[in-house]
N, C-alpha and C positions, 0 to 999 in steps of 0.2 A: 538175808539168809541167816539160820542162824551161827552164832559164834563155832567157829573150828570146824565149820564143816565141809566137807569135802566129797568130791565128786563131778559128774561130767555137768560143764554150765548147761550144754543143748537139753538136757535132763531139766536142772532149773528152770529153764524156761519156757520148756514144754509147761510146767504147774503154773506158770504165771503164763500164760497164754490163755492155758484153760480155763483159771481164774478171772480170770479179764472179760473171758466170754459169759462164765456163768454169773459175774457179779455185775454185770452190764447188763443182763436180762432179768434178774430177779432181786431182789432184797438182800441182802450179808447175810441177818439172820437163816435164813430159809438153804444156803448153801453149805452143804458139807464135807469134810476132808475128803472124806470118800468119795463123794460126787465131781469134787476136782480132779482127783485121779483115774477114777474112770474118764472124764471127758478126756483129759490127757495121754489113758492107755497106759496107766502105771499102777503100779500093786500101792496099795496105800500105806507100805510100809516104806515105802524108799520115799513118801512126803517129809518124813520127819528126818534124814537123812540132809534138807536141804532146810526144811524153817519147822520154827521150834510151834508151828501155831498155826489156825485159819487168822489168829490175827495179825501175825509177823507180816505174815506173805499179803496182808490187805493192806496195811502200812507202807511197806515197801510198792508197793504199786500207787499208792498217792505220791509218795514221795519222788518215785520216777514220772508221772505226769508234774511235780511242781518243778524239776529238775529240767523236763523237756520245754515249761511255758518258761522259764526264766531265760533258757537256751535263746526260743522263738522273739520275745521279746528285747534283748541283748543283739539278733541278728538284724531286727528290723531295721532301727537304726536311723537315719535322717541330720539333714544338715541345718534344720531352723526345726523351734519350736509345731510348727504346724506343720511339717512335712516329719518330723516324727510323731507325733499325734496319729496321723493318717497311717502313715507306715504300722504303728503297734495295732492300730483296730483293723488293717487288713489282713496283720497276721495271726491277731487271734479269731477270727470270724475262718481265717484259713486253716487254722489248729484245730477248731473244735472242730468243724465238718471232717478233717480228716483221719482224727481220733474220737469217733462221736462213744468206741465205747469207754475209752479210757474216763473220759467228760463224765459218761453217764456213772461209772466206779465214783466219780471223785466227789460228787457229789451228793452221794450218800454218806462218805467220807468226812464230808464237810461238817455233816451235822453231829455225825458219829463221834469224831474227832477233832474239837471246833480246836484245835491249834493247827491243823493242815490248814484252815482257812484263815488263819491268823496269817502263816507263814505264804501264801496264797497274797494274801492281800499288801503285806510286807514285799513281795516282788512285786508288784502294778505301783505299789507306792515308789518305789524306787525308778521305776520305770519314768512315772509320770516328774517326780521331781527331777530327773537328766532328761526330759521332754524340756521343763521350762528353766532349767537351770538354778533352782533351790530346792528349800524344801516344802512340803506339801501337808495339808491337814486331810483329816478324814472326810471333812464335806468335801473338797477335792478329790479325794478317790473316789468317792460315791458316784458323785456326778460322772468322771472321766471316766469310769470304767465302772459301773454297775450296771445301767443302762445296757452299755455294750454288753457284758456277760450276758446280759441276759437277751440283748437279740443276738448273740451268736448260738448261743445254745438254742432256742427257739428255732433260728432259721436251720441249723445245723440236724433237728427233728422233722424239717419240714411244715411245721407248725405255724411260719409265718416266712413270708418274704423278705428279706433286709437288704435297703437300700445302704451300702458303705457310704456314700457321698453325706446321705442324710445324717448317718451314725456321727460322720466326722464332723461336719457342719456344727450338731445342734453340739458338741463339745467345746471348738473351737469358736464358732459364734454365736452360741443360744438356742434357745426355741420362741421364746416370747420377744424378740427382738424388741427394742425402743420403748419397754414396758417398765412400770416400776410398781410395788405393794406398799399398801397401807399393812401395819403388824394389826393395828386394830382389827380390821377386817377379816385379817386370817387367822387370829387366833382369841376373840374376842367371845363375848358371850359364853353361855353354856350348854354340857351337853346331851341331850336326852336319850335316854335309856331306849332301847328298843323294848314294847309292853311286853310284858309276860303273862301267861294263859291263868287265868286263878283254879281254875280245873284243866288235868292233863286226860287225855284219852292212853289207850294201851302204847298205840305208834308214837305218841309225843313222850311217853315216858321213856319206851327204848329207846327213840334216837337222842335221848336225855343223857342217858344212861350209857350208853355207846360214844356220843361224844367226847364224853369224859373219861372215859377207858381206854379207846383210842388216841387220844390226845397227851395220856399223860404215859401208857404202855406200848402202846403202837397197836396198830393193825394184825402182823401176825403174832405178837404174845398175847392178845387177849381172845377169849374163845368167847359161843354165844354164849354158857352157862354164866362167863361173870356178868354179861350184858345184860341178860334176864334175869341174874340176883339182883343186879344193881339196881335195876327198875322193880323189884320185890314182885316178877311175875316167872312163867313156867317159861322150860324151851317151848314147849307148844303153841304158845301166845307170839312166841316170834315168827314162827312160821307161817301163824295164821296171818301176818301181815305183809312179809317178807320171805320170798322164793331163799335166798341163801345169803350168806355171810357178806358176797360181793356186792349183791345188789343194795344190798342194807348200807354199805360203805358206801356206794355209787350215792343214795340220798340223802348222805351226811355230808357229803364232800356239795353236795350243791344246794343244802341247804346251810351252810357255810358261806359258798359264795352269796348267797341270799342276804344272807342277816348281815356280812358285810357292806353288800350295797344298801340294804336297807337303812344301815345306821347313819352310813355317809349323806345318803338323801335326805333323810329326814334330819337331819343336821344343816343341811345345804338349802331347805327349804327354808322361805323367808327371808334368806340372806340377799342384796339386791344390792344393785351400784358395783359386783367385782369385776371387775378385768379380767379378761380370759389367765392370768398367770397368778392372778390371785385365788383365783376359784381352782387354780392346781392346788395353791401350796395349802389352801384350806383344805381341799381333799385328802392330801398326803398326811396334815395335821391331823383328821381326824382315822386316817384309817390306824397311826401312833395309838389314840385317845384308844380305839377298836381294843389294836392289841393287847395296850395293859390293864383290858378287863377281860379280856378271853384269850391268852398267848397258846392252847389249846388246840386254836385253829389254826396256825402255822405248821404244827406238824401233821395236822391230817388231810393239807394237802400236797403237803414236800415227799411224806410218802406214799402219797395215792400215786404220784410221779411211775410208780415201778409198779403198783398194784393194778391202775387202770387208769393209763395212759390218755386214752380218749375220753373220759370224762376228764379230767384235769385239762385238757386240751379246753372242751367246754366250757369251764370255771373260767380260764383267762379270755374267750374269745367272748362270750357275757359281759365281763369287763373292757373289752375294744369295744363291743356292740354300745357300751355306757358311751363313750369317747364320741363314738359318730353320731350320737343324736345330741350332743349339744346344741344349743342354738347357735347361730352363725356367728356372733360377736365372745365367743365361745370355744368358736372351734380352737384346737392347737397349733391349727399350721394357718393361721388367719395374718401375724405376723412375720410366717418364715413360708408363705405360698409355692417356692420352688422346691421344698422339703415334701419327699414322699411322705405322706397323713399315716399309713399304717405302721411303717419304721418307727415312727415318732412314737406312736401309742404303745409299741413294744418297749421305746428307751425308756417312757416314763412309768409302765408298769415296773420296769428291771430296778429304776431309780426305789420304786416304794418295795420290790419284793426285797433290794441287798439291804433297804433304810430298815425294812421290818426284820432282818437277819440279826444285826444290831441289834437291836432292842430286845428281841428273842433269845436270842444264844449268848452274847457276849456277857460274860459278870462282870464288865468293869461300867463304871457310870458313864453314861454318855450324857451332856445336852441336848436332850433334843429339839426343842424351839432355836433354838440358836442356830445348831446344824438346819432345820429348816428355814432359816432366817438368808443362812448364806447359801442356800443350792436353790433360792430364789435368785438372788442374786449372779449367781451363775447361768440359773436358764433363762434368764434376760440375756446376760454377755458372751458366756461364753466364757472360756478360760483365755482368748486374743489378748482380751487388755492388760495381760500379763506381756504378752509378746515383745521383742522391741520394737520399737516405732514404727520400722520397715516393713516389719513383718503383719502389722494388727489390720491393716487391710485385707 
């Protein structure tokens, strides 16, 4: 709220209820003062009476979801290492389904404001090192709770099923069980460019052109006029290709998931002799290599998230569809068979979407071979062999 301000709290919280609801169904940008207090039933004058801003009041609402997970995760609690493990991925898979919209605020928020997700990840970190009794790196957090974030949000939408048993398992004792990498193999050789057209047609110039607009201003600050300057054609040329704004998004967004599967593949062809955990961590390697020549495409599908739901839904379920046609010496749960297969392929998409968040958002340097070096190493083990000796069974 803002400073000295004064008035009835059930008032405040009516704006922040209503805010909650309208920043849960749509975009930040796209909401306004006004629109909050109508939802609310209040004259738009008594808003500023309680916060100084649509940004105060959005702030304050991440900050009360990081405030509720630290709660959530403080309560869960356990008396061994793997019996707290368990306990935190129950409670957030129970958090997020029961604030799915709070979840869906926060992560807008996240990108909006990459220090909530700093301070976001600074509570799981903490969490995870009074899990094993020290302290803990970032490939540790990754592994322990990226995965998870992301099949709880996922299952939390309905989007996927999530097995908890699975979640805690492949944490606590891997996914590639009894497996080990060659580094050559995973990150050896080099990598080819996906071709590019030596003549564009109209449609290959606007979704040229759009991608690049979309990616670096977002979806709703950018209109078709700069779309079709950018590609140096008329609004009319965009319509003769494309019904409307959305649709035109809907074929960026899956031709995105395209050209990333496409690069992975064609990178992954000819490669021969890996072991099913090898051929992850080369995948995860290149979908890295992907990013930092197109980081472009990360945000035009973080925020198709709230633009259209069901195609992003699509984009990831394309990527499980990759997962189940491996071949059998291939699969991911070849060496963990009692582990639900689909749970799995959600951990290790969450594993590459928080690895690629990294890479994406954060400006401080990270390692990334390395970081990949060791969350091989983890989805072999597991984090047990941390355990004490009692407990690593």
């Amino acid at each position: 709220m803002s400073s000295g301000a004064r008035g009835n709290p059930q008032t405040a919280e009516r704006l922040v209820a209503a805010a909650v609801e309208l920043f849960a169904q749509k975009w930040y940008a796209t909401v306004s003062v006004a629109e909050i207090c109508r939802e609310a039933g209040l004259s738009n004058g008594v808003f500023y009476r309680y916060f100084e801003g649509k940004e105060a009041l959005f702030k304050l609402i991440l900050g009360r979801v990081l405030e509720q997970i630290r709660e959530a995760m403080e309560q869960a609690g356990g008396q061994t290492p793997r019996e707290r493990i368990q306990n935190y991925s129950a409670a957030m898979l129970r958090y997020t389904e029961a604030h799915a919209d709070l979840i869906s605020v926060f992560r807008e928020g996240q990108y909006r404001y990459f220090d909530f997700e700093r301070r976001l990840v600074a509570i799981y970190t903490r969490s995870l090192s009074t899990a094993l009794g020290r302290e803990v790196d970032l490939a540790e957090y990754l592994f322990a709770f990226g995965g998870l974030r992301f099949c709880s949000i996922r299952g939390a939408s309905g989007a996927s099923s999530i097995d908890l048993d699975t979640v805690t398992g492949i944490v606590t004792d891997g996914l590639f069980r009894g497996l080990s990498f060659d580094a050559a193999k995973v990150f050896g050789g080099s990598a080819k460019p996906l071709p590019v057209a030596l003549e564009e047609g109209v449609r290959e110039r606007l979704l040229r052109s759009g991608r690049r607009l979309f990616g670096e201003k977002g979806y709703f600050e950018t209109n078709i006029h700069e779309v079709t300057s950018g590609a140096q054609l008329s609004v009319g040329a965009f319509y003769t290709h494309f019904g409307s704004k959305e649709a035109f998004y809907a074929e960026l967004i899956g031709l995105v998931g395209h050209d990333v599967r496409a690069f992975i593949a064609t990178n992954m062809a000819g490669t021969t002799g890996l072991n099913a955990l090898e051929f992850e961590l080369r995948g995860l390697w290149l979908w890295l290599v992907y990013l930092s020549m197109d980081r472009n495409c990360y945000n035009i599908v973080r925020e198709a998230e709230f633009v259209l739901p069901a195609t992003v839904r699509e984009y990831y379920g394309a990527f499980a569809a990759g997962y189940k046609k491996r071949l059998a010496p291939l699969r991911i749960t070849r060496t963990a068979p009692q582990l639900d297969e689909a749970t799995a392929i959600e951990f290790l998409m969450g594993l590459a979407h928080y690895f690629g968040m990294e890479a994406a958002f954060d400006t401080s340097p990270i390692n990334a071979r390395a970081l990949v070096e060791t969350l091989g190493g983890y989805l072999a083990h597991g984090l047990s062999e941390f355990f004490p000796q009692q407990e690593s069974a």
